[in-house]
C-alpha positions as a Markdown table, in Angstrom:
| # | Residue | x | y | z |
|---|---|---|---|---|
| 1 | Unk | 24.5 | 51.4 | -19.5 |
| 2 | Unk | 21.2 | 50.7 | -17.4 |
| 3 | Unk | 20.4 | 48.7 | -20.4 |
| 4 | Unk | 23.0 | 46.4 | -20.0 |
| 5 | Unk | 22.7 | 46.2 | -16.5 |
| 6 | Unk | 19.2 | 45.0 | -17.2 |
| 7 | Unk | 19.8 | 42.6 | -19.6 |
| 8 | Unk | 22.8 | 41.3 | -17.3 |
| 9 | Unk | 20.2 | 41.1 | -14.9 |
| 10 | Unk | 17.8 | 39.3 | -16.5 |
| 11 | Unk | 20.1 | 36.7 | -17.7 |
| 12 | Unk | 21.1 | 36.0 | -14.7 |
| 13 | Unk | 17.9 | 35.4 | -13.4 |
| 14 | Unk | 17.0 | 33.5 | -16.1 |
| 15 | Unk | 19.7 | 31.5 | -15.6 |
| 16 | Unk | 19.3 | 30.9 | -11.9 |
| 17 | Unk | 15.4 | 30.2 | -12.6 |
| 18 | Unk | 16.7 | 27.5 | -15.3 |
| 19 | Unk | 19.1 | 26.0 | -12.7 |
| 20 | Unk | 16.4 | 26.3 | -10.2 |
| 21 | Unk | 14.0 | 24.0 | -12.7 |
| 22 | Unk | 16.4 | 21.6 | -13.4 |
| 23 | Unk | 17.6 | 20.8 | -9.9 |
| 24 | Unk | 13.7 | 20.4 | -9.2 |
| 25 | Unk | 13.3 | 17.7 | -11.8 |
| 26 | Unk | 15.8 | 15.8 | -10.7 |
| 27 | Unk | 14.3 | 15.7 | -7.3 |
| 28 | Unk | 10.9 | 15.3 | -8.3 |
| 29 | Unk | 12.3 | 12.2 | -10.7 |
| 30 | Unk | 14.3 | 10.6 | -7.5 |
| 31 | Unk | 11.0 | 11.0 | -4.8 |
| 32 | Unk | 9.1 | 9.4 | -8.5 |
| 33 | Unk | 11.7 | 6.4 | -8.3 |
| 34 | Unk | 11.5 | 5.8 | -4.7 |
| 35 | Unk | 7.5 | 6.1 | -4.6 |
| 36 | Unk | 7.6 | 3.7 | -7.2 |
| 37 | Unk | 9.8 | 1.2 | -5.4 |
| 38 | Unk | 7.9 | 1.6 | -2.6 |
| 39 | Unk | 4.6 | 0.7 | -4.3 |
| 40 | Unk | 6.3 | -2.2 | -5.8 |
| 41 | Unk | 7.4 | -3.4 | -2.0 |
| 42 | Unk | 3.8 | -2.7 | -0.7 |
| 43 | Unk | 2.1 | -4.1 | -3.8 |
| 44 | Unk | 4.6 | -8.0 | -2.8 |
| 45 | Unk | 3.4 | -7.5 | 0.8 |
| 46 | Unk | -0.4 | -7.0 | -0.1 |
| 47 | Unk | 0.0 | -10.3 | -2.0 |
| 48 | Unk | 1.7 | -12.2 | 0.7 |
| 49 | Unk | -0.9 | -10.9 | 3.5 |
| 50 | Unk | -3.5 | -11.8 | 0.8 |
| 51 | Unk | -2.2 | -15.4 | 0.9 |
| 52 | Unk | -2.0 | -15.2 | 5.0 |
| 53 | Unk | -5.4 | -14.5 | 5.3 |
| 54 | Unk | -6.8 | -17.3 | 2.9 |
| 55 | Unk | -4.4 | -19.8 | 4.8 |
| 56 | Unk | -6.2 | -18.5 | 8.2 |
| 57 | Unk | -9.4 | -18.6 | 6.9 |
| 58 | Unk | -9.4 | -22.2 | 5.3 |
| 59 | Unk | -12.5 | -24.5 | 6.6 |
| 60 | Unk | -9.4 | -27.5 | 7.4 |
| 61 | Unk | -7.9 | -25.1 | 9.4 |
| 62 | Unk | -10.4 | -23.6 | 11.3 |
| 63 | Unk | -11.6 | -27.3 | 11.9 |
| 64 | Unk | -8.2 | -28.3 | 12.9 |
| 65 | Unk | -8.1 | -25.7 | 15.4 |
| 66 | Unk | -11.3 | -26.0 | 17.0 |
| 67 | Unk | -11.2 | -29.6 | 17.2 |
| 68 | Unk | -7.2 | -28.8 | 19.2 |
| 69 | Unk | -7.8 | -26.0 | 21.1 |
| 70 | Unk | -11.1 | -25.8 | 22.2 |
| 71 | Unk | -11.7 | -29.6 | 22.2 |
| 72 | Unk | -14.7 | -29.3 | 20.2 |
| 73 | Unk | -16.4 | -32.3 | 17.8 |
| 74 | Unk | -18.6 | -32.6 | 15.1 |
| 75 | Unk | -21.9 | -32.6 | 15.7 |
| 76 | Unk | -23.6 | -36.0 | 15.7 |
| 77 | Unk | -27.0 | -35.2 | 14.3 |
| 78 | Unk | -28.6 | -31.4 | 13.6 |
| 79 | Unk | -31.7 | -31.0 | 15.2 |
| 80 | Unk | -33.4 | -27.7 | 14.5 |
| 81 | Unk | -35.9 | -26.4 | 16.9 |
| 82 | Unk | -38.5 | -23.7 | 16.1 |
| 83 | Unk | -40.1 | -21.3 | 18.4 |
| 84 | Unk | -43.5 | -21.7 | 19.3 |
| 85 | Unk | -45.7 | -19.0 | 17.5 |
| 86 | Unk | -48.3 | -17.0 | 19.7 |
């Protein structure tokens, strides 16, 4: 009789560990499939700020905007002028 009770026992438990398992794969496999969608939508938004910042760093437009904005020009000849040495 304790026997059986034992076994009984044990089969349940094994059972519940079993059902236990499975219902924690499945959850693992849906927080896998939303990580991985979620990589994929940070992976398009790396590549988009990636084009942003080329775009704001271009020479034409940094030329562009300091000739609007801060009214600058061109310099008309580079004349370089050295320290004098002691």
């Amino acid at each position: 009789m304790i026997i059986r009770i034992g076994t009984v026992v044990l089969l349940a438990g094994m059972a519940l560990l079993y059902v236990w398992q499975h219902a924690k794969v499945m959850q693992l496999g849906y927080e896998m499939v939303n990580l991985r969608m979620k990589r994929a939508e940070l992976l398009q938004k790396n590549k988009l700020w990636q084009v942003e910042l080329a775009a704001l760093k271009s020479p034409e437009r940094i030329e562009r905007m300091a000739r609007e904005n801060l009214n600058m020009q061109p310099a008309d000849r580079v004349e370089i002028v050295e320290p004098e040495q002691k």
